[in-house]
N, C-alpha and C positions, 0 to 999 in steps of 0.2 A: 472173333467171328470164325466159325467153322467154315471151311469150301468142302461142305460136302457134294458130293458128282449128284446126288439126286435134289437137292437144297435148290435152291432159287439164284443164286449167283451164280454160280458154275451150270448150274444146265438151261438156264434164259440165256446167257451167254451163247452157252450150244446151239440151242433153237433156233436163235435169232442172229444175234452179228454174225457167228463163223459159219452159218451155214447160207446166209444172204448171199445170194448173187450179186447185190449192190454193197459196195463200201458204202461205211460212215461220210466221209468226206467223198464228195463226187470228182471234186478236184486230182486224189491221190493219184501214184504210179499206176495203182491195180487198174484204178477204169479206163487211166491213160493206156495202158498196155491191153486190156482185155477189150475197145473200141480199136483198134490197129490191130486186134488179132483178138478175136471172141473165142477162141480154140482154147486161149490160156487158160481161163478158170479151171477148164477138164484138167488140165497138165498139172495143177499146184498139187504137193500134198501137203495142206494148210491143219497146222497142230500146232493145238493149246496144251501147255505144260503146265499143269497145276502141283503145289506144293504145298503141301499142309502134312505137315510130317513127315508123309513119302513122296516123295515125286511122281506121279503119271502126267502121260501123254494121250492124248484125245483126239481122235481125227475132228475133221471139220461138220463130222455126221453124229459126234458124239461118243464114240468107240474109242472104247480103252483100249487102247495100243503100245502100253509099258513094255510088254515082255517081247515083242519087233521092235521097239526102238532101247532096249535096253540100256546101252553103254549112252545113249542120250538122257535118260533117267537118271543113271547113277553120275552125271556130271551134276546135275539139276538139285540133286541132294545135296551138295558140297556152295550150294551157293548162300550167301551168308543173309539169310531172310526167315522168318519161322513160316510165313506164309505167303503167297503168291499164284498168280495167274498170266504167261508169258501167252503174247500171239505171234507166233511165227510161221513156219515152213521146214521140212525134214528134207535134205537135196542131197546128190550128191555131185561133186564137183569132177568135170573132168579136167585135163592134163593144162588145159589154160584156166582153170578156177572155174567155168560156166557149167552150170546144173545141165546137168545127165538125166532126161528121164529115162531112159530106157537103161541105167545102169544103178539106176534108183530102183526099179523095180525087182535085180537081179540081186543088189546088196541088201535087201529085206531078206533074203532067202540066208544067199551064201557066203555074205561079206557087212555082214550090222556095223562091222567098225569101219568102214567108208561113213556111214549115216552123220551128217550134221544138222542139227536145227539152226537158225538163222533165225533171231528175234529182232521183230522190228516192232514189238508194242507189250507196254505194261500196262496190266488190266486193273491189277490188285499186287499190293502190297503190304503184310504184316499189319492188317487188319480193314484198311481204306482204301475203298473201291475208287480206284482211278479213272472209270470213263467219261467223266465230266471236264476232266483237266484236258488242258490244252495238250495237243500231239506231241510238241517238240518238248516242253515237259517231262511227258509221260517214258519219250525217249531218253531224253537225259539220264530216266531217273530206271531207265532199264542200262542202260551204259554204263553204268555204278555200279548198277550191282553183278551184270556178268565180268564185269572189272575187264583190264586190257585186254589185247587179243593175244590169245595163246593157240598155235596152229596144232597142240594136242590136245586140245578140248574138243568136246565136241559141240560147246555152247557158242555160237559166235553171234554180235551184233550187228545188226544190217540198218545201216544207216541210209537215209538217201538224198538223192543227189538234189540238188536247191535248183530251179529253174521250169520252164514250159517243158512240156511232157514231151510233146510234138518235136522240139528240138534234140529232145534228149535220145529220140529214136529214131 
């Protein structure tokens, strides 16, 4: 199956789940965090990594964003799948590991290689569309294939935390 960006998988995607105000699951972190603080949404910048040959990155509006997230791309090339659809977030971390936006905004410019994506969901894999599987699944099977954690990659997996939301913040 091709992911082609104008095709029906990859931009129903766009249209719909990445650019919804509401997650999938109502339960998840995002709405726990985005109802204790509704400001969050604006803060994310939520980027789908598709791979079908080459790597691109997609804002959450649908905007190719490959050549601003570059050294994120060409990590995304090196991952052992012929084809794929990551959902994560692009951050940058400051000096205790917690995302910077305002040094997010400055390393688009003058520092690309701060930029990390952080995936926390597999859409598609090497031909089968994965949004029907269950979440912890779907993570698994993104876990696999960004393989361990390497702190010079700039792929990293974002796992999360098991419990009430409400507790967790």
């Amino acid at each position: 199956m091709s992911l082609d960006v104008q095709g029906s998988l990859v931009a129903g995607i766009t249209r719909s789940r990445f650019c919804s105000a509401s997650p999938a699951d109502p339960g998840s972190g995002a709405a726990i965090r985005r109802r204790l603080d509704p400001r969050a949404e604006a803060r994310r910048d939520r980027t789908i990594l598709v791979i079908d040959g080459a790597a691109r990155a997609f804002t959450r509006n649908g905007y190719d964003w490959s050549s601003r997230y570059r050294n994120v791309v060409e990590c995304a090339n090196r991952l052992p799948c012929r084809s794929a659809i990551l959902d994560g977030e692009i951050i940058v971390q400051g000096e205790h590991g917690v995302s910077d936006l305002n040094a997010l905004r400055g390393a688009m410019a003058w520092e690309p290689h701060r930029l990390v994506y952080f995936g926390f969901d597999l859409i598609h894999l090497d031909g089968q569309d994965l949004r029907r599987r269950p979440l912890l699944e779907r993570k698994a099977s993104l876990a696999e294939l960004l393989g361990p954690p390497d702190p010079f990659c700039r792929l990293q997996f974002c796992d999360h935390p098991a419990g009430e939301g409400a507790a967790l913040f």
